[in-house]
N, C-alpha and C positions, 0 to 999 in steps of 0.2 A: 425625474429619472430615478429609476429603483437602483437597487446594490445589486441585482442577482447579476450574475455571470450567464451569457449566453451559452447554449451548448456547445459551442464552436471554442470558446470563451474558455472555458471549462478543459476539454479535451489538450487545446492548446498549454492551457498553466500545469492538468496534472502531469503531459509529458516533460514541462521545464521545471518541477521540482521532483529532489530524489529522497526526500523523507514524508513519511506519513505517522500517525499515530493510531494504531489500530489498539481498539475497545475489543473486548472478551467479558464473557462473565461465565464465571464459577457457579457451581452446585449451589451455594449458597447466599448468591445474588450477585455477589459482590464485583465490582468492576476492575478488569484487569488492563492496563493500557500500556504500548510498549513503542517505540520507536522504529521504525523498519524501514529498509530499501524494500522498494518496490518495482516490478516490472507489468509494461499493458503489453497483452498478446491477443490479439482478435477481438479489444472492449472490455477483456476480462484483466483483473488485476492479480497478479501472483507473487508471493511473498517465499522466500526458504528460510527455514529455521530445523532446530533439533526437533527431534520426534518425541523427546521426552517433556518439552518445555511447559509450564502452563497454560502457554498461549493453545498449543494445542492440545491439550486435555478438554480444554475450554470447549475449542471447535465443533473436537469429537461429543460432547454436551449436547450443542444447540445450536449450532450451526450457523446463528446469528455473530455478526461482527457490525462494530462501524467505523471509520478511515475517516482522518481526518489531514488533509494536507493544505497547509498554510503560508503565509509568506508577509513580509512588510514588517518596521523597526518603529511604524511608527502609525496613528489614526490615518493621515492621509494616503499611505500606501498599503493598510493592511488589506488584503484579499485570500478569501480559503474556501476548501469545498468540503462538507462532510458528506461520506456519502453511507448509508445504510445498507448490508446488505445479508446475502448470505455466503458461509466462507465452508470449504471442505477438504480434504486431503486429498489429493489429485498421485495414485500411483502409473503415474503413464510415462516412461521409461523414454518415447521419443519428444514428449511436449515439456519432462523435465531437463533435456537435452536442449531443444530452444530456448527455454527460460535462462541457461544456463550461458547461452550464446548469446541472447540481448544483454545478460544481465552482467557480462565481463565487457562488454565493448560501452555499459553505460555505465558503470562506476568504475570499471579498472583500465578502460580504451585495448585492454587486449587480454585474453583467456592466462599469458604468460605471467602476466603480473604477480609478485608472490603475496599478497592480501587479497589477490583471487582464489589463489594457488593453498593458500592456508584455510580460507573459509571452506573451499570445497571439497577441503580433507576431512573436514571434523566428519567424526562417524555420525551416523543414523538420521541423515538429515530428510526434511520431506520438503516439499513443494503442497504450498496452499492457495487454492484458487477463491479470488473474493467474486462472485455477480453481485454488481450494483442492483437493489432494486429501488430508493431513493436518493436524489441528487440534493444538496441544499449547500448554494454560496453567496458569497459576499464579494464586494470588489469597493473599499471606500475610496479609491479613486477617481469611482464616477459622481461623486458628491463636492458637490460645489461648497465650498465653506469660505 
C-alpha cells in the first residue's frame, strides 16, 4: 500500500486543517515561508494578508508559491499535502467579501468576533488566490509497521 493520499483523501484533510505553510521566493532566490489561515472557494485556495508584506512583493515577482499543510505528533499519524502552484492578488470586491464570510465562520464561528473584528481592520490588506497545479502527499498511517 503507498503513502499518497487519494484525491478525496486530500480534499477532505485540506478542509479539517486550518494552517498551511506557504513558500515565496525573492528577487534573489531566496525562500520565504510563513504560516497562514487559509480559505477553499470553488478548489481555489485564498489566503489575506497586508499588501505591503514580503509574502506579497514575492507574488507580485513570480507568481509561484508552494503550500504545505500538515498534521500528526508522531511517524505513525503523520499525514500532509504539498501542493505547488501559482498564487496572484485577486482585487474582486464581491469574491473578497465571500472569502471574508467563509473565513469568520471557520476560524472565528462568526463575523462578530473581535480577532475577526481586529484582523479585518488593519489597513491595506489584499486577498491572494493560490491554483494548485501540483498535488504531492503522505498519509503514514497507511503503513503497516
Amino acid at each position: 500500500m503507498g503513502l499518497n493520499m487519494t484525491p478525496q483523501e486530500v480534499k477532505v484533510f485540506l478542509a479539517e486543517q486550518k494552517v498551511c505553510r506557504m513558500a515565496t521566493v525573492d528577487k534573489s532566490g531566496m525562500p520565504h515561508v510563513i504560516p497562514m489561515w487559509y480559505v477553499i472557494l470553488d478548489g481555489d485556495i485564498y489566503v489575506e494578508t497586508t499588501g505591503t508584506t514580503k509574502k506579497v512583493r514575492n507574488v507580485k515577482l513570480t507568481k509561484k508559491a508552494s503550500l504545505v499543510i500538515d498534521d500528526g505528533d508522531s511517524l505513525h499519524d503523520f499525514r500532509g499535502v504539498m501542493i505547488q502552484g501559482n498564487m496572484e492578488v485577486i482585487n474582486d470586491k464581491a469574491l473578497f467579501k465571500k472569502f471574508r464570510e467563509a473565513y469568520a465562520q471557520r476560524y472565528f464561528g462568526s463575523d462578530e468576533h473581535p480577532g475577526y473584528r481586529f484582523l479585518t481592520s488593519i489597513p491595506n490588506r489584499v486577498l491572494l488566490k493560490f491554483t494548485p497545479e501540483r498535488f504531492y502527499s503522505w498519509d503514514y498511517r497507511k503503513l503497516e509497521f
